[in-house]
GUTOR-104915 format. One record per residue: y, x, z of N, C-alpha, C, O, CB in turn. Coordinates in steps of 0.02 Angstrom, whole numbers, plus 32768, in hexadecimal, padded with zeros to 4 digits. Glycine has a CB too. Example, Ala and Ser with C-alpha at 12.3 -4.5 7.8 and 13.67 -1.06 7.14 Angstrom:
<lopas>
7EE4829481867F1F826781867F5B829481867F5A82C881A77F20823581C4;7F90828281627FCB82AC816580028285818A8039829E81927FE282C0811E;
</lopas>
This chain:
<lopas>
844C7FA97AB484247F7B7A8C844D7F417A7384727F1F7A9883E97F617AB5;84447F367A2A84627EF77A1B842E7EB37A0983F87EBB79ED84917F0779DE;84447E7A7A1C841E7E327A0684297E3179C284597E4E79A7843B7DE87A28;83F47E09799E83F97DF8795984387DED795484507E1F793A83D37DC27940;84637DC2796084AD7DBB794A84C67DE4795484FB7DC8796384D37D92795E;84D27E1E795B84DC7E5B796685207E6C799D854F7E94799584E37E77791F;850F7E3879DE853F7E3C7A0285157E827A2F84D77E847A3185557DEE7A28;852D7EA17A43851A7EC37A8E84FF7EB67ACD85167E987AFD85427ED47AA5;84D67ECB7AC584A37E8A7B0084C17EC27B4B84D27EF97B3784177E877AED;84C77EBB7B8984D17EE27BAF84977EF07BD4846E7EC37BDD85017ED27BCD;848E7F337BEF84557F4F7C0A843D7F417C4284007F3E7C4D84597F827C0C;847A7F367C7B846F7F1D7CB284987ECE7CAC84D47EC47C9F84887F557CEB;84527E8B7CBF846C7E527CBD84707E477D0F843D7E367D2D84437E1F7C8E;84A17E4E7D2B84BC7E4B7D7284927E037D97845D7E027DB6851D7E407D6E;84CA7DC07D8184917D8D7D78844D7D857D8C84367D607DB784897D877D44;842F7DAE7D6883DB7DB47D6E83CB7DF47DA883947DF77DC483B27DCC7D14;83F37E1A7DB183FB7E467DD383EB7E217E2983BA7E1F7E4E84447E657DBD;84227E0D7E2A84317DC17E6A83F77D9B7E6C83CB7DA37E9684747D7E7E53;83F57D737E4283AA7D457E3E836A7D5F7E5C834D7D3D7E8683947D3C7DF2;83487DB27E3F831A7DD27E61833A7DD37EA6832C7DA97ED183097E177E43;83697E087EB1836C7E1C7F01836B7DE47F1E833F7DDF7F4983A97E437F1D;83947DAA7F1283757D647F42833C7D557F5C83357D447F9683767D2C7F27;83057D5B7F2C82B17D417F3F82A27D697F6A82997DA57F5F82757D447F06;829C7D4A7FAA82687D607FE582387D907FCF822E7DC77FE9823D7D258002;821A7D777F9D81BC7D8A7F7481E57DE07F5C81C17E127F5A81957D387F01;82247DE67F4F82337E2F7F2D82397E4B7F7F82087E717F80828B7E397EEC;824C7E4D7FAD82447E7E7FE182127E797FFE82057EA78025826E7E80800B;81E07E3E7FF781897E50802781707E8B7FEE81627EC4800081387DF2802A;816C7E747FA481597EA87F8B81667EE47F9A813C7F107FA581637EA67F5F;81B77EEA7F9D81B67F317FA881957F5B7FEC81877F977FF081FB7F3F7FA4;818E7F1C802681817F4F805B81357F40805381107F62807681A87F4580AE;81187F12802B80C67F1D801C80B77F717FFC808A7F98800D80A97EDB7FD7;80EA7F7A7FCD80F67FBE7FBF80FC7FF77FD380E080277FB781127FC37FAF;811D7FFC7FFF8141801C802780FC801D805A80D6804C804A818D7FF8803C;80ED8004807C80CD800180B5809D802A809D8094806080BA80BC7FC180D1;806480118051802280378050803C80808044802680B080647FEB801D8012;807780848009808480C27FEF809180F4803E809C8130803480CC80B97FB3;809180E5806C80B2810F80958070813B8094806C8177808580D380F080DE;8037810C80AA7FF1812680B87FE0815880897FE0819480987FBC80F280B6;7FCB813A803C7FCF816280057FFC81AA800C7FE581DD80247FE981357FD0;802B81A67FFA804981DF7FF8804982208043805B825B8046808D81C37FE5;802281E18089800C822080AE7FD5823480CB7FCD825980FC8029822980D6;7FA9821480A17F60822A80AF7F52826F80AE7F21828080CF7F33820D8081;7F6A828F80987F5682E080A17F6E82FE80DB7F62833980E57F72830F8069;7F9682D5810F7F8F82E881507F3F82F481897F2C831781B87FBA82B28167;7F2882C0815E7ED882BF81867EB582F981727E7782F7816E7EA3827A8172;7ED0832781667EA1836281517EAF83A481877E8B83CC81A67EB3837A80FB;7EEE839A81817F0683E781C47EF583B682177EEF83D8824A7F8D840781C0;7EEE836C821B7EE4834E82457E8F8370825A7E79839C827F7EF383048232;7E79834782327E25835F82307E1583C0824A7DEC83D682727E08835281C7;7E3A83D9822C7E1D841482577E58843382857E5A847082907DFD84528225;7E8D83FF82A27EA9840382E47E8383EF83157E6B8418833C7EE083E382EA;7E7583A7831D7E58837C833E7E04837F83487DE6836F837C7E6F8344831F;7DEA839483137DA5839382F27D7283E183097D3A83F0831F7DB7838E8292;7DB7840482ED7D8C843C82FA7D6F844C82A27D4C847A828E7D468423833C;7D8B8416827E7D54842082407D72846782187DA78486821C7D5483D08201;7D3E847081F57D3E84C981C77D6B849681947D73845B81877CD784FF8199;7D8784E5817D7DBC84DB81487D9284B380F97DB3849580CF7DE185368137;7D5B84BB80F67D2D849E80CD7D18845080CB7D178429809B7CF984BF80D9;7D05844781177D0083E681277D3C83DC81187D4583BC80E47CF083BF817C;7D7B83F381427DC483E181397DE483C080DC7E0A839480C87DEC84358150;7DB983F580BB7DD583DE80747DAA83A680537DB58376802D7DD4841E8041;7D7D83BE806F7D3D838680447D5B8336805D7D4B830780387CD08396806C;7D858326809C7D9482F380B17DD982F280897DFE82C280827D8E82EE80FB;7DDE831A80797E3182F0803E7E0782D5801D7DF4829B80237E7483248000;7DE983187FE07DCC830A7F9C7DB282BF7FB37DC682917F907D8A83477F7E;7D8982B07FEA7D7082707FEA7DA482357FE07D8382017FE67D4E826A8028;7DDB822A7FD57DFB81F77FC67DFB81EF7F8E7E0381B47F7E7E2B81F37FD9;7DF382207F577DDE821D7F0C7DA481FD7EF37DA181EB7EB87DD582597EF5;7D6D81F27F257D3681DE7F0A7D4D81907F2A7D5681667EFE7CEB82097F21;7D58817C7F717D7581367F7B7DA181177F557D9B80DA7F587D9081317FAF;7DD3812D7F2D7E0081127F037DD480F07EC97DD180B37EC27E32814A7EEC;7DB981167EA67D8B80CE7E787D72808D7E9A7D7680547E867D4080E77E58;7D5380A77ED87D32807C7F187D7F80417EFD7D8E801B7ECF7D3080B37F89;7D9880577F377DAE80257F4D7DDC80067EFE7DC77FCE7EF37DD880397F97;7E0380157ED77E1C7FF67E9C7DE07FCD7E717DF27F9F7E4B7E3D80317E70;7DBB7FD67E747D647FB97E567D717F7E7E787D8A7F4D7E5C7D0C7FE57E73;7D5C7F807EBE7D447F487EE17D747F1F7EE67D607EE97ED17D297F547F1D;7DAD7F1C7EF67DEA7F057F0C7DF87ED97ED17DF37E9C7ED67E207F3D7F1C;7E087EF27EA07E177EC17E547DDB7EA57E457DDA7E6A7E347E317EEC7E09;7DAD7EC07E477D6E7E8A7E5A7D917E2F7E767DA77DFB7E5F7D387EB87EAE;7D807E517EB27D747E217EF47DB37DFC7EEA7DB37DC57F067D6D7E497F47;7DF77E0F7EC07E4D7DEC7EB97E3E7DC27E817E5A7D8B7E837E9A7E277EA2;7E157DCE7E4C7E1D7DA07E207DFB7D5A7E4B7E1A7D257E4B7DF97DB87DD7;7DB27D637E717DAF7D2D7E977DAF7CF87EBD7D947CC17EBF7DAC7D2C7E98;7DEE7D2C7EF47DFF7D137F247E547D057F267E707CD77F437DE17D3C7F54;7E7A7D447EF87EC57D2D7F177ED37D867EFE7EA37DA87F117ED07D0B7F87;7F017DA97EDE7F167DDB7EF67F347DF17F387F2D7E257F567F317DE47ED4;7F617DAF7F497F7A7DCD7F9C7F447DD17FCF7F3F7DFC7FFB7FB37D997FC4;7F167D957FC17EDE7D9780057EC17DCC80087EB27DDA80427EA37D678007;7EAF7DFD7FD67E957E357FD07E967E797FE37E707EA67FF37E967E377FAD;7EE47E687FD67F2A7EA0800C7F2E7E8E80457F347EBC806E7F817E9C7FFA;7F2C7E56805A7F2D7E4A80A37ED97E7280C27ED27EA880DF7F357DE680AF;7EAF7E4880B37E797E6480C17E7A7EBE80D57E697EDC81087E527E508085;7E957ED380947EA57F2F808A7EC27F4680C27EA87F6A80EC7EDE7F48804B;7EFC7F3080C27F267F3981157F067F38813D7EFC7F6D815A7F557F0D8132;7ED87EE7815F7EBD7EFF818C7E937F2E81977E997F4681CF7EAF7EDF819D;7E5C7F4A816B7E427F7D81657E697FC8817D7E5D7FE781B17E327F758127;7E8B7FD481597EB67FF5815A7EDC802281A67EE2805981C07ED77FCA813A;7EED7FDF81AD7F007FDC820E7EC97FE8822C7ECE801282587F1B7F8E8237;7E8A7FCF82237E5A7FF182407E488033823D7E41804F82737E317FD98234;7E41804E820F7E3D808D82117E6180C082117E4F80FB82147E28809581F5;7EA980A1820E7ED980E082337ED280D9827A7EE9810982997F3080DC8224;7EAE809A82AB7EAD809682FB7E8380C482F37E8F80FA830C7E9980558329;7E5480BC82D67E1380FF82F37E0C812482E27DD9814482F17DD9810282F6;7E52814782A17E5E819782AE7E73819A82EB7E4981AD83147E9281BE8281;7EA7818D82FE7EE3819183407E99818283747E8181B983817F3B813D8342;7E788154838E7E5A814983C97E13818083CE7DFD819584047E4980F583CB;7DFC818E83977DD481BA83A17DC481F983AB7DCD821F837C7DC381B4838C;7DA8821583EA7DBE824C84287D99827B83EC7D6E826A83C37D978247848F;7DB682B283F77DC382EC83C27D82831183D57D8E832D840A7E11831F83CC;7D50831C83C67D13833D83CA7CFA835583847D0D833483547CE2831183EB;7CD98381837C7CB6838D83327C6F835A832B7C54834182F97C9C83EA832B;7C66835983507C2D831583657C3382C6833E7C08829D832C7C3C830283BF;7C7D82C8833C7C99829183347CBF828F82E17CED826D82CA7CC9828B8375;7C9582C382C47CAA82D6827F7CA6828582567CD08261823C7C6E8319825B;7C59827F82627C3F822E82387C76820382547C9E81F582277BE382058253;7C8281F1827C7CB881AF82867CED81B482557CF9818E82267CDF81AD82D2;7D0E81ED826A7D4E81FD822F7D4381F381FB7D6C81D081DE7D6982388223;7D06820E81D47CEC81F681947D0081AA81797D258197814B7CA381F9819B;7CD5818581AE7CE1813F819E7D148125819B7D2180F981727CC9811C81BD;7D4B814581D97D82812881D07DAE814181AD7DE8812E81B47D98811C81FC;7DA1816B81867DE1817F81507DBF816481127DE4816780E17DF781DD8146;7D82814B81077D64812280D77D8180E880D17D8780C8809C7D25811780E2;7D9E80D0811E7DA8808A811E7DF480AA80ED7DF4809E80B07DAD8056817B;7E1380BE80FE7E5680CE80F37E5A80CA80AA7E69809F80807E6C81138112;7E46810B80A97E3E811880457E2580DD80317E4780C080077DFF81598020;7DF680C480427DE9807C80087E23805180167E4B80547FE87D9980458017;7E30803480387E668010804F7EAA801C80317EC87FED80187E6980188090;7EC8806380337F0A807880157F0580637FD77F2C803A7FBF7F1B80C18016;7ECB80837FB17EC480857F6E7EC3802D7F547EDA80167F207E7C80B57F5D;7EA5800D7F817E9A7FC47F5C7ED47FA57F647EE47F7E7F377E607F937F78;7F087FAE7FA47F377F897FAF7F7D7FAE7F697FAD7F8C7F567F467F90800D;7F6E7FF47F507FA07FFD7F2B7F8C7FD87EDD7FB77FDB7EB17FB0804B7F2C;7F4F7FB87ED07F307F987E967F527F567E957F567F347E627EE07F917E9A;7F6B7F457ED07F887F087ED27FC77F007ED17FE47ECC7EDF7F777EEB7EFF;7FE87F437EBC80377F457ED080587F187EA980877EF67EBE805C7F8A7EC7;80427F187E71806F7EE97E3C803E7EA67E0680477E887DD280977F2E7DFC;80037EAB7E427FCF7E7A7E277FEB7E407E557FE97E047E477F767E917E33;80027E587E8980257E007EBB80667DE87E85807B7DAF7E88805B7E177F2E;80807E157E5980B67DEF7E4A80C37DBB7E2480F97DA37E1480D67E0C7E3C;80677D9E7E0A805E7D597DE2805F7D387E27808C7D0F7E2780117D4B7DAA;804B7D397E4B80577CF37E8B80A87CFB7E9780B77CCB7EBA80237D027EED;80DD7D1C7E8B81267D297EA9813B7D027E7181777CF47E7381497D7D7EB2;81117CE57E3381367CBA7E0B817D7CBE7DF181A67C917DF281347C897E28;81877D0A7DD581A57D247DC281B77D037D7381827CF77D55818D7D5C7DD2;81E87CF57D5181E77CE87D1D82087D147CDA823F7D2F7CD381F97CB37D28;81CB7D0E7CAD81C17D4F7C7A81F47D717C6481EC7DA87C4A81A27D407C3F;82347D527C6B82507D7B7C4B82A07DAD7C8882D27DCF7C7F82667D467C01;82707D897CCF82937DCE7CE682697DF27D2C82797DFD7D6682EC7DB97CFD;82307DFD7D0581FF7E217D2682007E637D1A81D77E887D3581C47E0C7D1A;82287E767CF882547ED57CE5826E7ED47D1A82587EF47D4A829A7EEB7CA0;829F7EB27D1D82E47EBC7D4C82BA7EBB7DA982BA7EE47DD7832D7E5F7D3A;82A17E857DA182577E8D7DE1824A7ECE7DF882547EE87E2F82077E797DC2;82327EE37DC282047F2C7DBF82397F607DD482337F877E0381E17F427D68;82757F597DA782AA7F8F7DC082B47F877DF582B27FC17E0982E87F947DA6;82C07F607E2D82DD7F567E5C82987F7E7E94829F7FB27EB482F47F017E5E;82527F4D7E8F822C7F557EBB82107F9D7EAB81E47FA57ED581FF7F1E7EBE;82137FCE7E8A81E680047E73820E80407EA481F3805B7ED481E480117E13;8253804F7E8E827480757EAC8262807B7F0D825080A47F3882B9805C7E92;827180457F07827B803B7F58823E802F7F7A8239803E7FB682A97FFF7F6C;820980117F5581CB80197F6C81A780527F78818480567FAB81AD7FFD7F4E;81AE80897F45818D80BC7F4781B980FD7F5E81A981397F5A816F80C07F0A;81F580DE7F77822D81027F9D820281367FDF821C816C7FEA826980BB7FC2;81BC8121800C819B813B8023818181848028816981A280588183811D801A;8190819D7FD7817B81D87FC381C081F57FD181CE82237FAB815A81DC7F79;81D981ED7FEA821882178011821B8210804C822B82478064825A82088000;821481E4807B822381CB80B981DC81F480EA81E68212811E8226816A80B5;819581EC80CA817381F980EA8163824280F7814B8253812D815081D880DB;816F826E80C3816782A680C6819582C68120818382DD8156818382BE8077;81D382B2810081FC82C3814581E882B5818281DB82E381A9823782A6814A;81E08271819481C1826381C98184828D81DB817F82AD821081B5822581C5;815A828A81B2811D82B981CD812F82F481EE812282FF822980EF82D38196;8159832581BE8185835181CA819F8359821281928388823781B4834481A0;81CB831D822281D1831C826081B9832382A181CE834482D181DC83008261;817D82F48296816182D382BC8125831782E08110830F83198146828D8290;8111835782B68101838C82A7811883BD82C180F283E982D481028391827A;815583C282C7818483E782D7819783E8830181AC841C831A81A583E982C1;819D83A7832181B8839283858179839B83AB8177839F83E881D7832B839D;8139839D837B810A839F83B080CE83DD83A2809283D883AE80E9835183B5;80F08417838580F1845D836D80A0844F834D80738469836E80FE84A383B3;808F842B83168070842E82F18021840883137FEB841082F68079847382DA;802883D683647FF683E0838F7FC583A5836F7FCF8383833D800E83DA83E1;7F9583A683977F788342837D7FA6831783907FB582EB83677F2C831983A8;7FC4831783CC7FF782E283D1802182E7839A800082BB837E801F82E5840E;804982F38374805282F18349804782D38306807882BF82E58050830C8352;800982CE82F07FF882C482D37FDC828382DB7FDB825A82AD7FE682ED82C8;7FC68279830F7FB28224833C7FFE81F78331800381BD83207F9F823083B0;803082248341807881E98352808881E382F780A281AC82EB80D882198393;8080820782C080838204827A805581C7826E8067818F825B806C82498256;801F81D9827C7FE8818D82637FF6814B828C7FEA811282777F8B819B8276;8012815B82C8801E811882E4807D810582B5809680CD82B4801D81228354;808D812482A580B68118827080BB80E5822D80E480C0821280B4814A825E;807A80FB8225805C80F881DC803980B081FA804A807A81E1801E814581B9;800380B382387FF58086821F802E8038825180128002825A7F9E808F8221;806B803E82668096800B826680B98003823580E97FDD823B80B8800A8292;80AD802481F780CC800B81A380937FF181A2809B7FB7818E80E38045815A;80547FFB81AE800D7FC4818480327F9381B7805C7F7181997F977FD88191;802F7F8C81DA80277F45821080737F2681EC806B7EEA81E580297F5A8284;80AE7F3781D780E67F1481AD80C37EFE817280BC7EC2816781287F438198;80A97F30814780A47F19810F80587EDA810680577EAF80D980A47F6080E3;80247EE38138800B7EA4815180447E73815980517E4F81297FE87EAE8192;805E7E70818580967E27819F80BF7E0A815A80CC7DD0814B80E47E4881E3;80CE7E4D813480ED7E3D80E880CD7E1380B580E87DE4809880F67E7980C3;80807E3080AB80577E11809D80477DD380A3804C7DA88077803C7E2780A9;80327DCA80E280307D8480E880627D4380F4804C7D0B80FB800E7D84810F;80BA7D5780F580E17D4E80E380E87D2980A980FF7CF080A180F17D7580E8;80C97D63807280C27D52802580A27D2B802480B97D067FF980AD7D7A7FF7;805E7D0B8041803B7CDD803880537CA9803680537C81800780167CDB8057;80757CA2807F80977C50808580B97C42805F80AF7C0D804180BE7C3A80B9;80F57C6F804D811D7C628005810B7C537FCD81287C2C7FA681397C8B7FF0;80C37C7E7FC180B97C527F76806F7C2C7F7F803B7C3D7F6380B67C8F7F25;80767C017FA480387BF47FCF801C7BB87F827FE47BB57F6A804E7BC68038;805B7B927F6D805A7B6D7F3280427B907EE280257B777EB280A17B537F31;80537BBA7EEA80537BD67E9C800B7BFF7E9E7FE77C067E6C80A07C127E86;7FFC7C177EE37FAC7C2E7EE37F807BFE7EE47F487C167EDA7F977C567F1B;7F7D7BC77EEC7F597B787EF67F597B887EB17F247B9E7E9A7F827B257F1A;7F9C7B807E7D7F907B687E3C7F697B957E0B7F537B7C7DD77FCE7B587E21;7F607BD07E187F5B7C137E057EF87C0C7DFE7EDB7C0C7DC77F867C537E4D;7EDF7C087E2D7EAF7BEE7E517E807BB17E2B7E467BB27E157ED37BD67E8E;7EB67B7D7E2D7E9D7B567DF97E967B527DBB7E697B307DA27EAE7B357DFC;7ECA7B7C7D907ED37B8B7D5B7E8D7BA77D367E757B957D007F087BB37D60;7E737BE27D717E427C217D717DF17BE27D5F7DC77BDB7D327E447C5D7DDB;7E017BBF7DA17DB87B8D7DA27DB57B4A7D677D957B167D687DB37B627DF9;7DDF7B627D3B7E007B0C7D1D7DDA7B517CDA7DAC7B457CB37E837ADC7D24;7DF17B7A7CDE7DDB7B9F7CA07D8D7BBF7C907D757BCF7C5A7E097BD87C9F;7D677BC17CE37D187BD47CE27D017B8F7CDA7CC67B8D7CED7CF67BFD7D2A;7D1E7B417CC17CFF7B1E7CD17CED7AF47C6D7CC77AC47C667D297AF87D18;
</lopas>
């Protein structure tokens, strides 16, 4: 690409390169990233879980994926809702904790077919939760007070490595599957996995808060200075 003066503008500005990786706010993002995407990309574990653990027919088993399809509007609806009023990060934080909850009570809840409805709820909690916390992936990055003209270079940096997950997690599951010949334990030590990335990317989260604890005050006011 050349500038009007028709010098050669260079593609990678190093400089700005440095500047992003410095900001604290570019690595919470990424492991805000990182952390939900892990979930996302392994929710379809809860399906061979469900009729390990469950006992459930190959029929409930699917209908509980497909069910994250119908929570994903759920939770992206409500979530950008509830961010324009309250904060995009508070919203994600909120998500997490959710989140963590309902990966405890896949993992804590004793495997009966009886015990079908609980799972329900708690992979409800999950799916809404994943889905709202990934609505926010790059909606926190107006509080990171990023400035406009190197919020590309931002993006390059945090996208790769954030969503780097869709490699990392597959394996692990893999693993984790494999040492424990496909059993529920298995599949219990995977979600307790999953959910000590929610419990980081919580701590990241609210991390992010304190850091831009100023620019969300102003953000805030801006919002109420403009309904007024």
């Amino acid at each position: 690409p050349e500038r009007t003066d028709g010098v050669p503008e260079k593609l990678f500005n190093i400089p700005v390169l440095k500047r992003v990786a410095k900001m604290p706010t570019t690595w919470l993002q990424i492991l805000v990233i990182f952390c939900s995407y892990a979930m996302i990309i392994s929710y379809f574990y809860i399906t061979p879980y469900a009729t390990s653990a469950f006992g459930a027919s190959a029929i409930i088993a699917a209908a509980l994926g497909y069910f994250s399809q119908y929570c994903r509007p759920v939770g992206c609806f409500v979530s950008g809702i509830l961010a324009d009023k309250f904060g995009s990060s508070k919203i994600c934080a909120i998500s997490y904790v959710i989140m963590i909850a309902g990966i405890a009570g896949l993992i804590v809840t004793p495997g009966s077919p009886s015990m079908i409805w609980m799972i329900l709820v708690f992979i409800a909690a999950i799916y809404a939760s994943m889905y709202a916390i990934q609505s926010m992936h790059y909606a926190i990055m107006e509080e990171g007070d990023y400035p406009l003209e190197i919020t590309g270079t931002a993006t390059a940096i945090i996208t790769p490595i954030g969503y780097s997950a869709e490699f990392f997690m597959p394996i692990i599951g893999g693993m984790c599957l494999d040492h424990w010949n496909n059993s529920e334990t298995g599949y219990k030590v995977f979600f307790g996995i999953l959910g000590a990335l929610a419990l980081i990317g919580l701590i990241a989260i609210l991390a992010w808060m304190v850091i831009t604890k100023e620019k969300r005050m102003q953000i805030m006011a801006e919002k109420n200075n403009g309904k007024e």
